[in-house]
C-alpha positions in Angstrom: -43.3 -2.6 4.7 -47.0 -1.9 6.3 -46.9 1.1 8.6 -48.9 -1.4 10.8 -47.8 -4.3 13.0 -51.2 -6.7 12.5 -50.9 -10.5 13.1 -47.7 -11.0 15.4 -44.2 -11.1 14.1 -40.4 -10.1 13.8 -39.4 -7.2 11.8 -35.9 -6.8 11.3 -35.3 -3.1 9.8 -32.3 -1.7 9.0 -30.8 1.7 9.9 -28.5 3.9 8.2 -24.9 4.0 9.8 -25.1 6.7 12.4 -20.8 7.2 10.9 -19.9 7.3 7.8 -16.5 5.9 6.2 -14.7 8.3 4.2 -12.4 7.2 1.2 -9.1 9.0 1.1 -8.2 10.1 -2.6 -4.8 9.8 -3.9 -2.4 12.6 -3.0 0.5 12.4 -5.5 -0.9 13.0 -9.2 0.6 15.3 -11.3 -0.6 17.5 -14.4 2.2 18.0 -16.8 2.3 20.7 -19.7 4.8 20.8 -22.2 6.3 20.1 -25.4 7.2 16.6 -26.2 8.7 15.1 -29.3 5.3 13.5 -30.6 2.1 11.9 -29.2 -1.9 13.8 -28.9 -1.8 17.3 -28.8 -4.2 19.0 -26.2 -5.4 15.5 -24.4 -4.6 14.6 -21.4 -3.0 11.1 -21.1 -1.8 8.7 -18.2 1.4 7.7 -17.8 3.2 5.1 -15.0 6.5 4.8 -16.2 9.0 6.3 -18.4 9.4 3.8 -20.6 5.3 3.9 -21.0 6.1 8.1 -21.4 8.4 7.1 -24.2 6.2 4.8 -26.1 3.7 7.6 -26.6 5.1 10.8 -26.2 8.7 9.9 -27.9 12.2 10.5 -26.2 14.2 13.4 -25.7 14.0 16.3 -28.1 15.3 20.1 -28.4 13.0 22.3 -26.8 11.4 19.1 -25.0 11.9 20.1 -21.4 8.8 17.6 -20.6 10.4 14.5 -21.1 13.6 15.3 -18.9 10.8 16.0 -16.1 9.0 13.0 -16.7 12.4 10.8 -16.3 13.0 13.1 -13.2 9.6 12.2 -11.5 9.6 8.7 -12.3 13.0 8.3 -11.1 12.3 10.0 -7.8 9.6 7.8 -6.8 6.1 9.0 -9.5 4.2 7.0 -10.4 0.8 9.0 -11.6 1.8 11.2 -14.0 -1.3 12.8 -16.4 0.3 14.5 -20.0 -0.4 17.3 -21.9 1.2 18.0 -24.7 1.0 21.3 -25.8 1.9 23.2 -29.2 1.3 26.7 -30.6 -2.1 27.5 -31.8 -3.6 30.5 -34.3 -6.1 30.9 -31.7 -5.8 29.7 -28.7 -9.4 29.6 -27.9 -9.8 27.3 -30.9 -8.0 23.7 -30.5 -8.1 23.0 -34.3 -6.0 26.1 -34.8 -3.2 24.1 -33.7 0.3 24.4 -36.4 1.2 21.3 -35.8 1.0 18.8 -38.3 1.6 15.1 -39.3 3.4 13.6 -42.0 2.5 11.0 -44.6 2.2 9.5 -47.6 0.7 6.7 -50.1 1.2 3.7 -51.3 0.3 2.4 -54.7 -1.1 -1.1 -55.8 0.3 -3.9 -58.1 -2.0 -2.8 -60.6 -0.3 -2.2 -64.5 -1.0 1.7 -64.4 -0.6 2.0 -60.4 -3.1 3.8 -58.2 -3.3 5.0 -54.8 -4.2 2.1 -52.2 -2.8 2.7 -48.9 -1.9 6.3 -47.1 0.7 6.4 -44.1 -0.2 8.9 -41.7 2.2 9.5 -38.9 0.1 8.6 -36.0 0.9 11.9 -34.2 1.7 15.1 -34.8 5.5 16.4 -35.3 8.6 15.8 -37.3 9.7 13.0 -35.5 8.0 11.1 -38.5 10.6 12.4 -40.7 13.0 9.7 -39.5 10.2 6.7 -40.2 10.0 4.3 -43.0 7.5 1.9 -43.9 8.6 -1.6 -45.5 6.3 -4.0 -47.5 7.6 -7.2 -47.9 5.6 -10.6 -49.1 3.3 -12.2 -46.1 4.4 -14.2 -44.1 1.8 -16.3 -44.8 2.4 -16.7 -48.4 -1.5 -16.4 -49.4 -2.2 -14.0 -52.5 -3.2 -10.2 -51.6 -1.6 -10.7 -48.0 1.5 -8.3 -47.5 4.2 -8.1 -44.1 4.1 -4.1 -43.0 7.3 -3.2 -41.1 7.8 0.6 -39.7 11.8 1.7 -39.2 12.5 4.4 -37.7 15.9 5.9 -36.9 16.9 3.0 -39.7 15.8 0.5 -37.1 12.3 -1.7 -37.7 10.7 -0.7 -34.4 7.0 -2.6 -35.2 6.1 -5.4 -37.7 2.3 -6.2 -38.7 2.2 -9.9 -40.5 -0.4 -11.0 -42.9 -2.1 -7.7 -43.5 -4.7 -7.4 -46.5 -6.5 -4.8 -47.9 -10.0 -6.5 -48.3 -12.1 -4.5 -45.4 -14.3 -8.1 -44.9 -10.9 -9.6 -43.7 -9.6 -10.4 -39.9 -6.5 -8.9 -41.1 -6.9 -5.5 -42.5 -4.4 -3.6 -42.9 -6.3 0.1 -41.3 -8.0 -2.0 -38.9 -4.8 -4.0 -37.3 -2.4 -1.2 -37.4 -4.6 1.3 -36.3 -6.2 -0.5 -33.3 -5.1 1.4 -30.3 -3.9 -1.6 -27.8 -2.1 -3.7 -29.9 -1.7 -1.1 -33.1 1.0 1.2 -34.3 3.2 3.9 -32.0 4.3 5.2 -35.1 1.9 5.1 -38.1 -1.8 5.3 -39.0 -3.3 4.1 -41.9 -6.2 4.7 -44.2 -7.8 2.9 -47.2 -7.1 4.9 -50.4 -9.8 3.2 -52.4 -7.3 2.2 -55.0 -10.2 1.9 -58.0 -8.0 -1.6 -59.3 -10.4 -4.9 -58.6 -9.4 -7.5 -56.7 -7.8 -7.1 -52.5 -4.6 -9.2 -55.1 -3.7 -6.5 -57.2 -4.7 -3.6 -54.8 -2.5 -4.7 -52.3 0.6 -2.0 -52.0 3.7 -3.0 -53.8 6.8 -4.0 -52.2 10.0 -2.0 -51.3 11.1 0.4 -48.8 9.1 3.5 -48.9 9.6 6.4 -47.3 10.4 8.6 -44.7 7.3 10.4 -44.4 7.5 14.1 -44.7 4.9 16.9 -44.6 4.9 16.9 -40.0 5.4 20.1 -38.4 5.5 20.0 -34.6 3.9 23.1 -34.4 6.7 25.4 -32.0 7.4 28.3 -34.7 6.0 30.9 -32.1 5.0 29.7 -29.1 3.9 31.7 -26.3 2.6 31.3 -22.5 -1.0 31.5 -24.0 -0.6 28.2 -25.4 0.3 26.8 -22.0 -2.0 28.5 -20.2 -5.0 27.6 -22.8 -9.1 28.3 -22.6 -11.2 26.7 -20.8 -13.8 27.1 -25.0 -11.1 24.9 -26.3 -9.8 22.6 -23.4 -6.4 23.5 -24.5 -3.0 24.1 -22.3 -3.8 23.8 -18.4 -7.1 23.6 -19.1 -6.9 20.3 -20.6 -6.6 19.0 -17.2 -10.0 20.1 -16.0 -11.7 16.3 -16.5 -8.7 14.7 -14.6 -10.7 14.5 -11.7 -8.3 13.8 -8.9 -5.2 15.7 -9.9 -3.4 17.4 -6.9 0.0 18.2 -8.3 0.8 20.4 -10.8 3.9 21.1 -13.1 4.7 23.2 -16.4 8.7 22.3 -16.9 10.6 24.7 -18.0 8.0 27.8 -18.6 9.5 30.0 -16.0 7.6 33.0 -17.0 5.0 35.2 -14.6 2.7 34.9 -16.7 2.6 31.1 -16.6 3.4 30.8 -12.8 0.0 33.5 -12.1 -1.7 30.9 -14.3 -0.9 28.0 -12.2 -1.9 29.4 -9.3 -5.3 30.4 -10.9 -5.9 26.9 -12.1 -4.8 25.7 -8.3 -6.9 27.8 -6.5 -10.1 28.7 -8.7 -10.2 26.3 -11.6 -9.6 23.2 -9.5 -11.2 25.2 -5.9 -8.3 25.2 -4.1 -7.6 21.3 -4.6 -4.3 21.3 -6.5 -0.7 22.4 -5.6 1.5 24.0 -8.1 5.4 23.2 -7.9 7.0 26.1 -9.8 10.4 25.8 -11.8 13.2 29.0 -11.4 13.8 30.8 -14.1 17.3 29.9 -16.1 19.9 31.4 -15.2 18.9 32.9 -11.8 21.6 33.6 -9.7 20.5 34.1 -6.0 19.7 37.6 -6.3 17.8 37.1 -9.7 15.3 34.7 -8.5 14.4 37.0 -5.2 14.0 39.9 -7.9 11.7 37.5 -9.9 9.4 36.1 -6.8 9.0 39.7 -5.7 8.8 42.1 -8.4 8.8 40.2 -11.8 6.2 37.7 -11.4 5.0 39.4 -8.2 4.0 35.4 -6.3 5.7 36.4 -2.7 2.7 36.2 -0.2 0.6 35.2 -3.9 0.0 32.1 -2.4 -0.1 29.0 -0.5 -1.1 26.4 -3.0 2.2 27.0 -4.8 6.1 26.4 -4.2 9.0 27.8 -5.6 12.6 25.7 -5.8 15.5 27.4 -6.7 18.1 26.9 -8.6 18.1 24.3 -11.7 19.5 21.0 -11.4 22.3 19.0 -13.5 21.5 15.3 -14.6 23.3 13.2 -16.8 23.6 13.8 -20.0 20.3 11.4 -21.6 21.1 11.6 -25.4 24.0 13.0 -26.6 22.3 13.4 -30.3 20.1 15.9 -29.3 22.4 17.7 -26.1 25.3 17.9 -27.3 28.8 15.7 -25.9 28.4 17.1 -22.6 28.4 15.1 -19.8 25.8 16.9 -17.8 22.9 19.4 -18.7 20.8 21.5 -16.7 17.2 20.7 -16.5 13.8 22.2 -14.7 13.7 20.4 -11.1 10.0 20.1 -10.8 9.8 16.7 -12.3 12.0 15.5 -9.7 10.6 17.5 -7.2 7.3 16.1 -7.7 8.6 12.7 -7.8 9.8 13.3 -4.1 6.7 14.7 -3.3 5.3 11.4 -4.6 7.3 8.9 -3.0 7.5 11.0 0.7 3.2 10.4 0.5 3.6 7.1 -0.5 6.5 6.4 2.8 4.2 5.8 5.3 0.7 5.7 6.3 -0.1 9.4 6.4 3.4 10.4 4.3 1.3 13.8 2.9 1.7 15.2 6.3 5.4 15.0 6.5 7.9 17.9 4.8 9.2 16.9 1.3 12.7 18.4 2.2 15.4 17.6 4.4 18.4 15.0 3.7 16.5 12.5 4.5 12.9 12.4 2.6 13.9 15.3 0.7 16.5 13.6 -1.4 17.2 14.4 -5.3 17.9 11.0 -6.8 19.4 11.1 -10.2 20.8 15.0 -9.4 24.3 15.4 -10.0 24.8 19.0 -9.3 23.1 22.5 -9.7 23.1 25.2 -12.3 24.7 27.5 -10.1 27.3 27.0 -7.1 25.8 30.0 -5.3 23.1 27.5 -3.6 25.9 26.2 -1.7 26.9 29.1 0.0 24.5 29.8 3.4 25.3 33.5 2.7 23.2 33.2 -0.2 20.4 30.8 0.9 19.9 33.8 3.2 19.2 35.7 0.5 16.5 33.5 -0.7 14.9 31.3 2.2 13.6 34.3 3.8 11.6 34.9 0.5 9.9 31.7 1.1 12.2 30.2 -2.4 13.1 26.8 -1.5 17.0 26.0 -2.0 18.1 22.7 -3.9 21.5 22.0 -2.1 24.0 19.8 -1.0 26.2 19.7 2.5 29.1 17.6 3.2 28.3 14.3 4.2 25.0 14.7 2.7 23.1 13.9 -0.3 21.8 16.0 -2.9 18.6 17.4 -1.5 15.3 20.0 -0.7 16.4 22.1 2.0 13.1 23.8 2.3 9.2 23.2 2.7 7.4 26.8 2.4 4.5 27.9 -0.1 4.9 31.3 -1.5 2.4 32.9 1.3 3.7 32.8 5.1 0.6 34.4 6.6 -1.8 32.4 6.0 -3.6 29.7 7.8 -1.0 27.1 6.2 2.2 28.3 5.3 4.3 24.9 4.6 4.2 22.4 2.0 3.1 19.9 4.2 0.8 21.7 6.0 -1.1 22.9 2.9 -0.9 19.4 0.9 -2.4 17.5 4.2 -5.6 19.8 4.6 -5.6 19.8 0.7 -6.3 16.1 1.4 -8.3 16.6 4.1 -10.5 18.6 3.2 -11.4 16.9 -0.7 -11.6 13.8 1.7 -14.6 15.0 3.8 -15.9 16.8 0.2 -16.2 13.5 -1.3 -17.1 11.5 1.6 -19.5 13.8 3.0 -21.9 13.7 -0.6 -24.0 11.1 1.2 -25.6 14.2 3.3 -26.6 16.2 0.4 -30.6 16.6 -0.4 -31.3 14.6 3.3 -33.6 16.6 5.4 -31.5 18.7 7.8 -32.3 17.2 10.7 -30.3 16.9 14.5 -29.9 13.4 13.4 -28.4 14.2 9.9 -25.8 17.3 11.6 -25.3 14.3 14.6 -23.9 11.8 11.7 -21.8 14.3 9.5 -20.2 15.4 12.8 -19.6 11.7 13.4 -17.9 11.2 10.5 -16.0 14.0 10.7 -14.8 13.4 13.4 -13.7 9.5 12.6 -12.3 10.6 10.0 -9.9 12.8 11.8 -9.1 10.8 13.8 -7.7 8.5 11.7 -5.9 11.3 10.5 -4.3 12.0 13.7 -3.0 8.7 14.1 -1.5 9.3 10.8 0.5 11.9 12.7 -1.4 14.6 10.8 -1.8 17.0 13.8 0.4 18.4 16.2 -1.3 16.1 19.5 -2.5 12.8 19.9 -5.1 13.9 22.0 -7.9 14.4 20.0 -8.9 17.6 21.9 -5.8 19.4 21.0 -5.8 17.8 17.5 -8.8 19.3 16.1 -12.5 20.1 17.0 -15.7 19.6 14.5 -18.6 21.9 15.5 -21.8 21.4 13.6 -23.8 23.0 16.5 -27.9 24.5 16.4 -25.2 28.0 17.1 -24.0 27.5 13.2 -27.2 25.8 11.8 -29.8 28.3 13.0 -33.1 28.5 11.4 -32.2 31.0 9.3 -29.4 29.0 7.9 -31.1 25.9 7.7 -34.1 27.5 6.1 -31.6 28.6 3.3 -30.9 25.0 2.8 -27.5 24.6 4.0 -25.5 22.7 6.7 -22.8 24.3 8.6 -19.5 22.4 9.7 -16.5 24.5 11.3 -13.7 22.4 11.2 -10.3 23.3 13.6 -7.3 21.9 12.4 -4.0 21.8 14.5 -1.4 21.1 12.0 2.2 20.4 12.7 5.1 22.7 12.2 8.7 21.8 10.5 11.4 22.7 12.4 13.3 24.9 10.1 15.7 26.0 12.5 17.7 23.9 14.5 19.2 25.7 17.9 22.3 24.5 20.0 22.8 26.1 22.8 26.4 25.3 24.6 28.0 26.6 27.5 30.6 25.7 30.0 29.5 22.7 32.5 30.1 24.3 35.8 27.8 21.6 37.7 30.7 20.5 40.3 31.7 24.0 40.8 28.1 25.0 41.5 27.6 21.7 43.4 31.3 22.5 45.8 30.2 26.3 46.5 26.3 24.9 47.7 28.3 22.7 50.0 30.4 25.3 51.1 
């Protein structure tokens, strides 16, 4: 518009909001590393279900402590769960050093002297391909050169692909149907072997049962904590997870080493600046006195942290697949699936759910949790071993289900010692990072430092009726200073804007204190009349 009023007129300008809206990010996704019976190796994939976990990444397996997790967090209440499947590699700063391997092989044509025409590739790594078949039967269509492709696995046909034809002008060919990754194969891959015999007729793949494929390796012989902690060259391990942009939860199921556990916290705080939470698994085994010995002196995380948790002790499920575990009717599994699937469904209770302790009978029930590796958890004797080494206890009291009886980080001195606590300024404070991006490269300005402290404090707000602080009175709750005190010339000169933020988070109430004594009211009351 003209920086001059001439002939006469109404202007209507608008003005930027003097307070900003700030989105809230989700609270409750988790990074998973581990092995897994099949699916990609080293990408990180999104999961909502188990069943969808299953259709990729296969069922249960030996060694496969992932997919017990994944049933544990889904079960519990998960329902963002981001995969990464992990496998040992020559070098782990180089992702196509990975040992695994898929298995295959090819079909031949109709022709008289047969030739090569179609090759079966497993469509993942691992030998879970050893058990798949492929079966070629006549179209269903009848029409020359079309064939029916069926995959078995387990001696089961698990997919069927009707009408296919090797003729790479067709709707229907065979590479381009079966591979497509919507509606395509779980199981299989295929690629055009160029079988030299004219005619899509006669270099169609002949009929029969073929199979199963062979030549898959899922890659294990060897594996060490490198290849779940990764490199940040080759994206492989935790560090896969660096373009999953709104992660906050993170699990490695069943690799209870130091090494691993200082990793985690690593990734939490530096990798991912101090924007993720690590739940930590106990090491098998661990009676009560093992796992203090661990925390403090083996992997050395007492006071290491407050963007990590450790649960103690392992927790017995029912029994998923006899095949693979044996005619048991329980095993013992990592509890940080299930763990994060309570974390999970406490944030998604109520309106402000981060803020309120996973733990306690109530929110911090284990469902699907039919006992614990060891008995020792239930004796308080022994939870005073551990709960004053800030390990969580899994337990169980009578009356009571199956549940967390604890919400501390690893680190007690810090400004956040709690679960709850940590996880609700976690979200607070990549809340305001996010929302507050509208303030960058503006001219520092009273007006700009009025508006961000605006915001901020709206945005608090909202959080305190969310029951995120210890007051409803939003001058015990918090205070937002963006004062000419902390924005002096000197610092505005620099090019920054200075916030100070006060938080006044809640406490659990760990302890719960009766005091009882004789009533001696109407004695008291007598002698005063006396």
């Amino acid at each position: 518009m003209s920086s001059q009023l001439l002939a006469s007129k109404v202007v209507v300008i608008e003005e930027e909001p003097r307070v900003r809206s700030l989105p809230s990010i989700p609270t409750a996704v988790v990074g998973a590393v581990g092995v897994t019976e099949r699916g990609p190796v080293g990408t990180p994939t999104l999961v909502t279900s188990f069943e969808e976990f299953s259709q990729i990444f296969g069922g249960h397996a030996p060694n496969a402590d992932l997919a017990l997790a994944a049933q544990g967090f889904f079960t519990n209440g998960g329902s963002l769960l981001w995969v990464v499947r992990t496998v040992h590699y020559a070098d782990i700063a180089d992702a196509a050093s990975k040992t695994s391997a898929r298995a295959g092989f090819v079909l031949r044509d109709h022709a008289a002297t047969p030739a090569d025409t179609l090759a079966v590739e497993a469509k993942w790594d691992g030998t879970y391909a050893h058990r798949v078949r492929v079966i070629i039967a006549p179209a269903t269509s009848g029409a020359d050169g079309e064939f029916n492709l069926a995959v078995e696995e387990d001696g089961v046909v698990r997919e069927v692909f009707a009408n296919l034809s090797m003729d790479p002008t067709r709707a229907r060919y065979a590479p381009g149907v079966v591979n497509d990754p919507r509606t395509g194969s779980n199981l299989v891959a295929l690629s055009d072997a160029e079988s030299p015999t004219p005619g899509p007729d006669d270099s169609a793949p002949e009929l029969g049962t073929f199979g199963p494929l062979t030549g898959g390796d899922d890659g294990l012989a060897g594996l060490t904590d490198a290849d779940f902690i990764g490199s940040p060259v080759s994206q492989t391990g935790l560090r896969a997870l660096d373009t999953v942009q709104d992660l906050s939860l993170l699990i490695v199921p069943g690799r209870a080493t130091a090494a691993v556990h200082n990793a985690m916290i690593s990734y939490c705080e530096v990798v991912r600046g101090k924007g993720c939470f690590a739940i930590f698994d106990p090491p098998a085994n661990a009676d009560a006195a093992g796992i203090v010995t661990y925390v403090e002196s083996t992997a050395a995380l007492l006071g290491a942290s407050e963007h990590a948790a450790m649960y103690w002790p392992r927790v017995r499920v029912l029994n998923p697949s006899r095949s693979v575990f044996g005619s048991a009717a329980e095993i013992v599994v990592p509890p940080s699936g299930h763990i994060a699937g309570v974390y999970a469904r406490t944030d998604g209770s109520e309106p402000g759910g981060v803020y309120k302790p996973p733990a306690g009978i109530g929110r911090g029930q284990l469902l699907g949790v039919l006992g614990f590796e060891t008995d020792e958890v239930l004796d308080e004797a022994k939870r005073d071993l551990v709960f004053p080494k800030r390990i969580n206890p899994l337990t169980v009291f009578p009356g009571a289900p199956r549940h967390i009886d604890g919400a501390r980080t690893l680190k007690g001195d810090g400004n956040f010692p709690t679960v709850a606590e940590r996880r609700g300024v976690i979200f607070i404070e990549q809340s305001l990072k996010r929302g507050l991006l509208f303030a960058k490269h503006q001219n520092n300005t009273e007006a700009l430092r009025s508006t961000v402290r605006r915001t901020i404090q709206a945005f608090l707000l909202t959080q305190m009726q969310n029951g995120a602080f210890r007051s409803q009175d939003p001058e015990q709750a918090f205070f937002v200073d963006v004062s000419d005190a902390l924005n002096t010339p000197t610092v505005i000169f620099a090019g920054k804007l200075i916030a100070r933020i006060g938080l006044a988070t809640n406490k659990p109430a760990e302890f719960i204190v009766l005091k009882v004594s004789q009533d001696t009211r109407a004695l008291e009351a007598e002698l005063a009349g006396a």
